[in-house]
KEKE-3310 file (N, C-alpha, C; in steps of 0.2 Angstrom, whole numbers, plus 5000, padded with zeros to 4 digits):
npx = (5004:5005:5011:4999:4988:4985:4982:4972:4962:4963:4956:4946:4941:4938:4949:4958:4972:4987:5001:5012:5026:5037:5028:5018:4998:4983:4968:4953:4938:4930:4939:4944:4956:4966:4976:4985:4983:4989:5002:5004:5005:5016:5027:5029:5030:5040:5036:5023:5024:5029:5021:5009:5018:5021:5007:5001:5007:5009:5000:5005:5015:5022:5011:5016:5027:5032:5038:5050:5061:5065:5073:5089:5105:5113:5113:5097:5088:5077:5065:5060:5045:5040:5031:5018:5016:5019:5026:5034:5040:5052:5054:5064:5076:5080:5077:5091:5099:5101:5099:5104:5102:5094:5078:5067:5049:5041:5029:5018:5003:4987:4986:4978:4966:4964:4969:4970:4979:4994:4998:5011:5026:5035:5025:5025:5035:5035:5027:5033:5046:5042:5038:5048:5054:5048:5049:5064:5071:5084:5103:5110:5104:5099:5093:5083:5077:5067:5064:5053:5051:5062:5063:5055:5062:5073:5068:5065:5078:5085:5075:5076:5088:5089:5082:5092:5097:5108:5111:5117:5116:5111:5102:5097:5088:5087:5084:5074:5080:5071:5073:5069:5054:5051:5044:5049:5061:5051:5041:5051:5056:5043:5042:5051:5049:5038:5039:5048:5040:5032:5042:5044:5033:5032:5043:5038:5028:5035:5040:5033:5020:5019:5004:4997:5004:4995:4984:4989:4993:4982:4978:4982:4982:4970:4968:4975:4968:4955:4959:4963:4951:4943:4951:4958:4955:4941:4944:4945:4940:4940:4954:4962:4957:4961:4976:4977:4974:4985:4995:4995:4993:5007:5015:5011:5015:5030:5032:5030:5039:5052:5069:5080:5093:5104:5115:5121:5132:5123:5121:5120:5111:5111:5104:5109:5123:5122:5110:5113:5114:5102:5083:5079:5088:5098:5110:5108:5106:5114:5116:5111:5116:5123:5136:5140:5142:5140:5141:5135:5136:5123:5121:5124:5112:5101:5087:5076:5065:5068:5076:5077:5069:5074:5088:5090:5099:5114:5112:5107:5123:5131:5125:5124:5139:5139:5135:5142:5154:5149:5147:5160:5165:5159)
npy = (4994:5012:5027:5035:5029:5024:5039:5041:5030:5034:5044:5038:5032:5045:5050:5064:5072:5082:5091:5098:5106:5095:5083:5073:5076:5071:5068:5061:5048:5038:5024:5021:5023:5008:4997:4991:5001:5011:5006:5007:5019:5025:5018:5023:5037:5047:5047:5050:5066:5069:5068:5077:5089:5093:5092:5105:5113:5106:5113:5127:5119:5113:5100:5085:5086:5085:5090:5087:5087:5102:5112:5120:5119:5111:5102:5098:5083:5072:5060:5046:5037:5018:5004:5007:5021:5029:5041:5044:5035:5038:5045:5042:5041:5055:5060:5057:5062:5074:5090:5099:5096:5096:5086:5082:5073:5063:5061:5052:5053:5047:5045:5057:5057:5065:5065:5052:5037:5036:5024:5020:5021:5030:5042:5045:5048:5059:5068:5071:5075:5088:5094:5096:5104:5115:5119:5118:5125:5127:5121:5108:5091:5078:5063:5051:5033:5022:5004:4998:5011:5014:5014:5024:5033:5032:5034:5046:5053:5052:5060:5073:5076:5076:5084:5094:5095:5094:5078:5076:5064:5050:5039:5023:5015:4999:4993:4984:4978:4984:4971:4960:4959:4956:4941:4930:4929:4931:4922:4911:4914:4914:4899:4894:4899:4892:4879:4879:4880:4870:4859:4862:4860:4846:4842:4846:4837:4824:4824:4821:4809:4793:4791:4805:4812:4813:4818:4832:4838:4838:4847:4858:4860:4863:4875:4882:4883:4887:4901:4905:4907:4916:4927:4944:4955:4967:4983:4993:5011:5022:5030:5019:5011:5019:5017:5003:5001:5010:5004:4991:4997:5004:4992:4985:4995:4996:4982:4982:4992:4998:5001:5015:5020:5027:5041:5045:5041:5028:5026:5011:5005:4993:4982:4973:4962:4949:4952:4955:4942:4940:4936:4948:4953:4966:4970:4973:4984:4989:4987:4999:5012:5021:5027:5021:5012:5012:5004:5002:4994:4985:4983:4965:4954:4963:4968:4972:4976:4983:4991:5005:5007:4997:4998:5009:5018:5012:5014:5026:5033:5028:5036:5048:5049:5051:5061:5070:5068:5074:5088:5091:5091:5101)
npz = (5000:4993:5002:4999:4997:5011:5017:5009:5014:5028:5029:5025:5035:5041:5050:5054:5049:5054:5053:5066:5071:5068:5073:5070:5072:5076:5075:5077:5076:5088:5093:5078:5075:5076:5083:5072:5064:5072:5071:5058:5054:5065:5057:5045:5047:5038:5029:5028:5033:5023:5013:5017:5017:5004:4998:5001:4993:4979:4968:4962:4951:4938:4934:4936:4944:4959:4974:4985:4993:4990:4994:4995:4987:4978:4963:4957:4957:4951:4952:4946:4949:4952:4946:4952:4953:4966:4970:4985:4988:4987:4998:5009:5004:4999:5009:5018:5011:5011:5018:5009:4997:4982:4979:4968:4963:4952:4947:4938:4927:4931:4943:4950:4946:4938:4925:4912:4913:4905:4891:4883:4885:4881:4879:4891:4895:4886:4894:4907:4902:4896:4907:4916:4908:4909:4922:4925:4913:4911:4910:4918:4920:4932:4932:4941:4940:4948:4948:4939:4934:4930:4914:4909:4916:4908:4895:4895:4898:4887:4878:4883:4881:4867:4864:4867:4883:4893:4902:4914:4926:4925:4933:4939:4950:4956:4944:4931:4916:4900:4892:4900:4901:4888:4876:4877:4887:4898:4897:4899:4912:4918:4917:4925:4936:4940:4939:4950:4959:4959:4962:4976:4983:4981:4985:4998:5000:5000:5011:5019:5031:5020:5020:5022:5009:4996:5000:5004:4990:4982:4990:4989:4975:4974:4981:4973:4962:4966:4970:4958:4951:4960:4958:4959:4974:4976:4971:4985:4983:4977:4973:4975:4965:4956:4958:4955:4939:4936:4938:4931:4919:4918:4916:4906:4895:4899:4896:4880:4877:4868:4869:4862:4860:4870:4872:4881:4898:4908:4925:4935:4948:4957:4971:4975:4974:4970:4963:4949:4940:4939:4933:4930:4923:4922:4918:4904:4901:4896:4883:4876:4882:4872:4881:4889:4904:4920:4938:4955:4966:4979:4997:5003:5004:5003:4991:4978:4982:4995:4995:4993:5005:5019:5018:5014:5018:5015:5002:4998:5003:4993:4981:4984:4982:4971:4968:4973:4964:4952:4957:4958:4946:4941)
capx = (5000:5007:5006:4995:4981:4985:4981:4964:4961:4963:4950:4938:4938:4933:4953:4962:4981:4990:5010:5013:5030:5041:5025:5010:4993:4977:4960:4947:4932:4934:4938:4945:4964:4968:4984:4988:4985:4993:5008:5008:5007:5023:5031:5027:5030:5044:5031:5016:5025:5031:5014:5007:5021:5022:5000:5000:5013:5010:4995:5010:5021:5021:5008:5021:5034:5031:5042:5050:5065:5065:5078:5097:5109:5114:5109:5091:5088:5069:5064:5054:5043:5038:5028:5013:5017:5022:5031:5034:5046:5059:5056:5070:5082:5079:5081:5096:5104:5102:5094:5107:5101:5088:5075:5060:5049:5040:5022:5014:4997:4983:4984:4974:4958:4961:4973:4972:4985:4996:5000:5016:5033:5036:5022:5025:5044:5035:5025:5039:5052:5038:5037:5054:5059:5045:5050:5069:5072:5091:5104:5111:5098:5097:5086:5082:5071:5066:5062:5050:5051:5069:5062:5053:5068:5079:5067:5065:5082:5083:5070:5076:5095:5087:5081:5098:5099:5114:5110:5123:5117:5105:5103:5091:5088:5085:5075:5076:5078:5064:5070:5065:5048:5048:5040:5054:5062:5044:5041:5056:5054:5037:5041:5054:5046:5030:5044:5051:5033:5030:5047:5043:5028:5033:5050:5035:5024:5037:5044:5024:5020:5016:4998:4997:5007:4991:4980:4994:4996:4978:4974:4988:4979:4963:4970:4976:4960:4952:4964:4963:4941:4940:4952:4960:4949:4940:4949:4942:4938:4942:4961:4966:4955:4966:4983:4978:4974:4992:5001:4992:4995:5013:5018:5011:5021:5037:5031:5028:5044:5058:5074:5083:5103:5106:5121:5127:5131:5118:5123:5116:5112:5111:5103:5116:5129:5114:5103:5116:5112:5093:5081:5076:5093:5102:5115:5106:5106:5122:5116:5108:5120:5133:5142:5143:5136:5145:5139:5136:5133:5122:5125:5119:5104:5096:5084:5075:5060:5072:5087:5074:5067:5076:5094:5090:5106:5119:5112:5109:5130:5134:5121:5129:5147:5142:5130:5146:5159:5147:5148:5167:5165:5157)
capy = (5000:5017:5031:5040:5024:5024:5042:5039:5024:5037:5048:5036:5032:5051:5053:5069:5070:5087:5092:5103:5106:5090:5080:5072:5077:5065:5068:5053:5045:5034:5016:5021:5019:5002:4996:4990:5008:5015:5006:5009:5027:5028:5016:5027:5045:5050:5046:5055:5070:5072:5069:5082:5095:5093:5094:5112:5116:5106:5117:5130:5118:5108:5093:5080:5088:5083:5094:5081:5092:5108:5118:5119:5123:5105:5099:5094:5075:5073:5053:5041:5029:5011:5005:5009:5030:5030:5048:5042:5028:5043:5051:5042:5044:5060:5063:5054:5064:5082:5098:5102:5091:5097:5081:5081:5065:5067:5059:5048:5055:5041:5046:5060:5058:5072:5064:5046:5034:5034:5019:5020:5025:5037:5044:5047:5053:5067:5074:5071:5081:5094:5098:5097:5110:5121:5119:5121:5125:5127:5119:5100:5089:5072:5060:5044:5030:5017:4998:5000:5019:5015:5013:5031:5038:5033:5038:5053:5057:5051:5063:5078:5074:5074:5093:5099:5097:5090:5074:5077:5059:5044:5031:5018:5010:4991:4993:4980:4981:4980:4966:4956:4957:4954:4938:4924:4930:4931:4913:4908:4917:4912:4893:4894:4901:4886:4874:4880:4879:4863:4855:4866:4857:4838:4841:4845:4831:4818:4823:4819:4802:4791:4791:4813:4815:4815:4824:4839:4839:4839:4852:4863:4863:4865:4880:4887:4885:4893:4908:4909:4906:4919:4931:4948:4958:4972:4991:4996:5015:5026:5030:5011:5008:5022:5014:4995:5004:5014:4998:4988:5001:5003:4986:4984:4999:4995:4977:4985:4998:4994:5007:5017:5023:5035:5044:5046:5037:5026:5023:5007:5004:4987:4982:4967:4959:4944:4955:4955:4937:4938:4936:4956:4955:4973:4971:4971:4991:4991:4987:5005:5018:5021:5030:5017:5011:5011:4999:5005:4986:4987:4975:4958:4952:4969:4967:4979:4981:4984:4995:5010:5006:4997:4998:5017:5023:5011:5015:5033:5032:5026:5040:5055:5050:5052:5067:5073:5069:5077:5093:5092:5092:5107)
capz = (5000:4994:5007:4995:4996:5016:5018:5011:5019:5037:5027:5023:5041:5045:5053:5051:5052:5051:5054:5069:5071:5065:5074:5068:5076:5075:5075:5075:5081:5094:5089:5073:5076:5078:5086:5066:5060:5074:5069:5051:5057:5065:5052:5037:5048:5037:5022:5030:5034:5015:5010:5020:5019:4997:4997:5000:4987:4972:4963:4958:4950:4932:4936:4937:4948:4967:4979:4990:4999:4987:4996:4995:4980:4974:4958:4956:4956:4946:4953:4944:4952:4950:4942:4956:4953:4973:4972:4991:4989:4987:5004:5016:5001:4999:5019:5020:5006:5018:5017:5006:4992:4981:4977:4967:4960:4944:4949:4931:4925:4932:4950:4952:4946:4933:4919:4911:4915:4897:4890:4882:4890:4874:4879:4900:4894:4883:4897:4912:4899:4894:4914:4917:4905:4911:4929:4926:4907:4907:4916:4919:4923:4934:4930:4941:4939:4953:4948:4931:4932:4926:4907:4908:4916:4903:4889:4897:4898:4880:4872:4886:4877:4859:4865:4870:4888:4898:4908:4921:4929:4924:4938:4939:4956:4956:4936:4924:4907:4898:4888:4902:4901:4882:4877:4878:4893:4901:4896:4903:4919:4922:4917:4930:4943:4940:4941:4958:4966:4958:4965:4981:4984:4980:4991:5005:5002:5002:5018:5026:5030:5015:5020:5019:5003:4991:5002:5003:4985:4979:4995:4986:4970:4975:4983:4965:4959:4970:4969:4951:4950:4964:4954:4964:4976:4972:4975:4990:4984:4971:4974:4975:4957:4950:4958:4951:4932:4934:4939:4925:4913:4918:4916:4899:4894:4900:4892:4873:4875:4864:4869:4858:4860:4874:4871:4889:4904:4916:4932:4939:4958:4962:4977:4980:4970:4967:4959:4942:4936:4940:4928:4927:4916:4924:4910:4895:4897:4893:4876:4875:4883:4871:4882:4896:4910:4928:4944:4958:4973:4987:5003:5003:5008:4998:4985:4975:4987:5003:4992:4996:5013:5026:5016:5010:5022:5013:4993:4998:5002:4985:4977:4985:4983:4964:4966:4976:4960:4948:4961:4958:4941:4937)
cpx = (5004:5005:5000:4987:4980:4981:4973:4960:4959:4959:4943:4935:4937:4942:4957:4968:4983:4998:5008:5020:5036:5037:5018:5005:4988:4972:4955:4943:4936:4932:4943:4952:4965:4975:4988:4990:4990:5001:5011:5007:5014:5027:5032:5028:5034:5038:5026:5018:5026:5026:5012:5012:5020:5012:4997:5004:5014:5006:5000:5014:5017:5017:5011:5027:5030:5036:5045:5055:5068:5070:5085:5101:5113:5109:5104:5090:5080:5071:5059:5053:5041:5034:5017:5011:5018:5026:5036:5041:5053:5061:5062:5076:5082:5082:5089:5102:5106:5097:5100:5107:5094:5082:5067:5058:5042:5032:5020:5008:4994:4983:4980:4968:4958:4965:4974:4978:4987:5000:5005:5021:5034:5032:5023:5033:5041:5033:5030:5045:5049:5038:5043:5056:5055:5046:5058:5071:5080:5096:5106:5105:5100:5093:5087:5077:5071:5060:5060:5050:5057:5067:5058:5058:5072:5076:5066:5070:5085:5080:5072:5085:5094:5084:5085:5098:5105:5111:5115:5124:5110:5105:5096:5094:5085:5080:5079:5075:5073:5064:5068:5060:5047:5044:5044:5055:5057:5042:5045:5056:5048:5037:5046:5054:5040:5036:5046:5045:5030:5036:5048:5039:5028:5038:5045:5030:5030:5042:5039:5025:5017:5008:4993:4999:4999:4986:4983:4992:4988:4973:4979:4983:4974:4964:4973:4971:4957:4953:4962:4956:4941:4942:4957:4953:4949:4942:4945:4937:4942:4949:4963:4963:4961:4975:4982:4978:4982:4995:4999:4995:5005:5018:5017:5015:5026:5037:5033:5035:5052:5064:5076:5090:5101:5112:5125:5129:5125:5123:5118:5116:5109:5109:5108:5120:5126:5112:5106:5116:5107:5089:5077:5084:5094:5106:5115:5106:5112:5124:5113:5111:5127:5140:5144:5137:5141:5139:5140:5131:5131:5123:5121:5114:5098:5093:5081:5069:5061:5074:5082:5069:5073:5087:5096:5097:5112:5118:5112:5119:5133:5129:5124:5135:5146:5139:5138:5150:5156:5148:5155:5169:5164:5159)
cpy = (5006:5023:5036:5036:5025:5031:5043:5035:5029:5042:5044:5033:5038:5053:5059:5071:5077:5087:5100:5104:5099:5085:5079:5073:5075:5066:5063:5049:5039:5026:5016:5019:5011:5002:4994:4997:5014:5013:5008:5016:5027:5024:5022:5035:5048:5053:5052:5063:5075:5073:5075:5089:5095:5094:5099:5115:5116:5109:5121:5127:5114:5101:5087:5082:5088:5086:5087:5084:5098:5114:5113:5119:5117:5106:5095:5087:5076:5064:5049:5037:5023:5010:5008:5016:5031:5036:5044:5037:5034:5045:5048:5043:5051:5066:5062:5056:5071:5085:5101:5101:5092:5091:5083:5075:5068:5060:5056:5050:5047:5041:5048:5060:5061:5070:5055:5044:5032:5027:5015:5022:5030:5044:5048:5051:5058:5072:5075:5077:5087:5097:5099:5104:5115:5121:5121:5120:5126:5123:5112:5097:5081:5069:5053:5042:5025:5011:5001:5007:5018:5016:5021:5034:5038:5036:5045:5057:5055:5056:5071:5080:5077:5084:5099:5098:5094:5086:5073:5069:5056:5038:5027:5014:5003:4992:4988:4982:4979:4976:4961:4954:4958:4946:4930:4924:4929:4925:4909:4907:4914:4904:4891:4892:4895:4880:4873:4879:4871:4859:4856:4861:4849:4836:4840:4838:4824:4818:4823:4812:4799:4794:4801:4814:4817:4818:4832:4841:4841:4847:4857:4865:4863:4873:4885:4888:4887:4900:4910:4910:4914:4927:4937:4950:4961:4977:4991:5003:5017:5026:5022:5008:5010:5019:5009:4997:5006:5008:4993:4989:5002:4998:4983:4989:4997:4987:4980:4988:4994:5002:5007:5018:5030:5036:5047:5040:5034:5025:5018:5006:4997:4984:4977:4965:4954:4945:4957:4948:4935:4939:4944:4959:4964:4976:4971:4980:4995:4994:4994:5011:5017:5027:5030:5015:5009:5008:5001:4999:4989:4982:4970:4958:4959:4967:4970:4981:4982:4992:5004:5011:5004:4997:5006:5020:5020:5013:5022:5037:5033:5033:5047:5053:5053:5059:5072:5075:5073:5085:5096:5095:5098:5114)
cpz = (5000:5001:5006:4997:5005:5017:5015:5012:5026:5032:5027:5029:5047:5051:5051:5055:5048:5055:5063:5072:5067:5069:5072:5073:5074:5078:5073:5080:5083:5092:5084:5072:5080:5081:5079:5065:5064:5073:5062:5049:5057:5061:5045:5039:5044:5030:5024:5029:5027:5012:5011:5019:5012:4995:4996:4992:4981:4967:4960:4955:4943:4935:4939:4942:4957:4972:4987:4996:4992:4988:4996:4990:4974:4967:4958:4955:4956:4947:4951:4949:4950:4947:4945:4957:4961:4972:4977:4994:4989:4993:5007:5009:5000:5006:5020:5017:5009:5015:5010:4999:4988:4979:4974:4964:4956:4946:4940:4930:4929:4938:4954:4950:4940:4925:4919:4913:4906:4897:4887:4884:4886:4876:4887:4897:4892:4889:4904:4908:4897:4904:4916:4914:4906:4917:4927:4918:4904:4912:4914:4921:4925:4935:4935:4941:4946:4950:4939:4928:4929:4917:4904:4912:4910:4896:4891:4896:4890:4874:4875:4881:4870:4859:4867:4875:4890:4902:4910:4923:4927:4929:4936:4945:4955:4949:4932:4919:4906:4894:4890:4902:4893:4881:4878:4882:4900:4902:4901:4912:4921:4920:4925:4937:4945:4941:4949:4961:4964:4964:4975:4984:4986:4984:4997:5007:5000:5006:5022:5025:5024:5015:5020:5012:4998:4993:5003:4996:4982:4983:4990:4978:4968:4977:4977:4963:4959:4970:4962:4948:4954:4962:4961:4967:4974:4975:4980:4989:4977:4970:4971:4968:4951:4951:4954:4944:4931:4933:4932:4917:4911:4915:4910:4894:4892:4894:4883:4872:4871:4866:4864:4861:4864:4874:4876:4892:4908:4920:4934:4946:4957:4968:4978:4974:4967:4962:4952:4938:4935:4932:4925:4923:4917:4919:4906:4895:4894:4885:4872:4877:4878:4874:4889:4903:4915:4933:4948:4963:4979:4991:5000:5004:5005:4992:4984:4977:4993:5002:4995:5004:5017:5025:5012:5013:5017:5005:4994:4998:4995:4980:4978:4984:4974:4964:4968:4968:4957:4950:4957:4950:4937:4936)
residu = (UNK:UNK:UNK:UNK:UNK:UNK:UNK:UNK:UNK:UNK:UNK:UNK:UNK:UNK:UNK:UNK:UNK:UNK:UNK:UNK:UNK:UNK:UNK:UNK:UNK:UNK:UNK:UNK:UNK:UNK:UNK:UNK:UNK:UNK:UNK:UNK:UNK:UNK:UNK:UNK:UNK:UNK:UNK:UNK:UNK:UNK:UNK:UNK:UNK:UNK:UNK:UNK:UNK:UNK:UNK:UNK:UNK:UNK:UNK:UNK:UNK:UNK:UNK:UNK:UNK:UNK:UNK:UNK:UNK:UNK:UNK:UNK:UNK:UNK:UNK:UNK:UNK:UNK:UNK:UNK:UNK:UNK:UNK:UNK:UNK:UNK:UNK:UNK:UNK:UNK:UNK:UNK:UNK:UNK:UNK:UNK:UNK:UNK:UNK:UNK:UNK:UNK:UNK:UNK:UNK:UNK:UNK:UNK:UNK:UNK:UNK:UNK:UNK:UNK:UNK:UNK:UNK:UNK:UNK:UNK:UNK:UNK:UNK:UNK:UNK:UNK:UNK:UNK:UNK:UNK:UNK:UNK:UNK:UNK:UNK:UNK:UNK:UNK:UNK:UNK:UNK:UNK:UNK:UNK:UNK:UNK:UNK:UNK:UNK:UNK:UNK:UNK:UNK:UNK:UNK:UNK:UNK:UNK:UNK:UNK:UNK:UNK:UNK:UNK:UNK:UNK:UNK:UNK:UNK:UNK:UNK:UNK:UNK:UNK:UNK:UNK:UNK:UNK:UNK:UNK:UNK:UNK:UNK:UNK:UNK:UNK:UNK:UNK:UNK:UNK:UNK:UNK:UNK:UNK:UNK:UNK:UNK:UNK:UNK:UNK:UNK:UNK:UNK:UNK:UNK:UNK:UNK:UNK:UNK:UNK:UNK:UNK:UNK:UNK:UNK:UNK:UNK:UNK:UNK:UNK:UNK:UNK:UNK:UNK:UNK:UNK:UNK:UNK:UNK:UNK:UNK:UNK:UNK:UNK:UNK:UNK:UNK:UNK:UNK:UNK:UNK:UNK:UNK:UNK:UNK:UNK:UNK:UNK:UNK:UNK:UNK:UNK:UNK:UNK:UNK:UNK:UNK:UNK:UNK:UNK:UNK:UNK:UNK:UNK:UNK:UNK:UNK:UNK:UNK:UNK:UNK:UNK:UNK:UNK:UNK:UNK:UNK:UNK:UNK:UNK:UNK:UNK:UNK:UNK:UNK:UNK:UNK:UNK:UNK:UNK:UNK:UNK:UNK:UNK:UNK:UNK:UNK:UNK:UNK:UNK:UNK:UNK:UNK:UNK:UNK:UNK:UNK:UNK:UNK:UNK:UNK:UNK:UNK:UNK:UNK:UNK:UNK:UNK:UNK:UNK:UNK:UNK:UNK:UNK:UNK:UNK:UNK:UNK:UNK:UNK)
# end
């Protein structure tokens, strides 16, 4: 659950949460907080607070542009998100980088209620590069993507290139190419993965006693059945219909998109040294920068829905040491 679907989740149970100094203050009927909500309160406060402080602010700004830490004299960092449009995912990196660090996140039409979810990546590059140059029209420009938003940062900075600008820096945090999800690699993948639950399964039922094993096994795919008859649930509310449409929309995108030649540098993050023989194939973007691509390993045990949560202090390290170089540079 984004913090975006959470905070009206606490609307729709009539709770109101505002900022008073660098603490939250909570209004709500009695009952309404649970000991669940109260904890993915304080887990999510960094998140909340971003929400709430960036709410007032964004009507002045190009549609797309999300104010996440807007002050300080660094070079702007402009962050794609996933493929569920989460701005949010950016805040602890964003913290972690300073006050002195400028950050914004580039929000994907399909969130707000007011503009369709577009369905080509060609298409989300045009209006992320059209707000970008009307938010900051001259100048170096860094561009990241996070997971599938990697494939619209890159054409972003692609078609912002093709316009004259400077891309300064292209990272892409934990994003696979998009030749993984073409139609072989996808097969592949997904026969793999059906393999592994099969052999999963028959490892557990021929460690029960003889006389359990085929009631396991038939209880198991009854239990698929049922899963795939019954289907997903339905959104809750308006908000969570427009995230499940984004994520949908997204993901067939990224699927369809075929890259061109970007004629700079990416930077890869890697969430662990693992995460370079996986099946989301990292190193196939090699095949599109011709002007290189540099590795940038996160610790072990990191995988690409952590590298930004509970491992954000050791990726954020490796992100300023380059926002740093590029400083040196100019």
């Amino acid at each position: 659950m984004s913090v975006r679907d959470f905070m009206w989740r606490l609307q729709s149970l009539d709770v109101k949460v505002w900022v008073e100094g660098d603490r939250l203050k909570i209004s709500a009927p009695e009952g309404a907080i649970t000991p669940g909500i109260k904890e993915e309160m304080q887990r999510r406060k960094p998140e909340i607070l971003s929400f709430l402080e960036v709410a007032g602010t964004v009507a002045a700004l190009p549609p797309s542009i999300v104010p996440l830490q807007p002050k300080g004299a660094g070079l702007p960092v402009f962050g794609i998100p996933g493929h569920n449009g989460d701005v949010f995912c950016y805040v602890r990196l964003a913290a972690e980088l300073g006050p002195g660090q400028p950050f914004y996140a580039l929000q994907p039409p399909g969130l707000d209620g007011r503009r369709p979810a577009l369905r080509t990546v060609e298409e989300m590059a045009k209006v992320f590069a059209d707000d970008l140059q009307a938010f900051q029209p001259s100048g170096p420009l860094a561009i990241a993507g996070y997971c599938l938003g990697g494939a619209a940062a890159f054409e972003t900075a692609r078609l912002l290139a093709a316009r004259g600008r400077t891309i300064a820096l292209l990272a892409l945090f934990g994003s696979p190419c998009p030749t993984a999800l073409k139609p072989v690699p996808l097969a592949v993948t997904n026969a793999r993965r059906l393999w592994e639950r099969i052999t999963h399964h028959m490892r557990t039922a021929l460690s029960l006693p003889r006389g359990r094993r085929l009631a396991y096994l038939l209880g198991r795919a009854s239990a698929v059945s049922a899963s795939a008859a019954s289907g997903p649930p339905a959104p809750a509310d308006e908000a969570e219909r427009s995230r499940i449409v984004l994520e949908d929309t997204t993901i067939a995108a990224v699927k369809a998109y075929h890259p061109g030649t970007f004629g700079g540098r990416i930077t890869l993050y890697f969430p662990s040294e693992g995460w370079r023989g996986t099946e989301d194939r990292p190193e196939d973007w090699k095949r599109f920068a011709t002007g290189g691509v540099d590795e940038r390993i996160g610790p072990d045990g990191c995988n690409g829905d952590l590298m930004l949560r509970e491992y954000v202090r050791d990726i954020a390290r490796l992100f300023a040491a380059d926002l740093e170089r590029l400083r040196h540079e100019e």
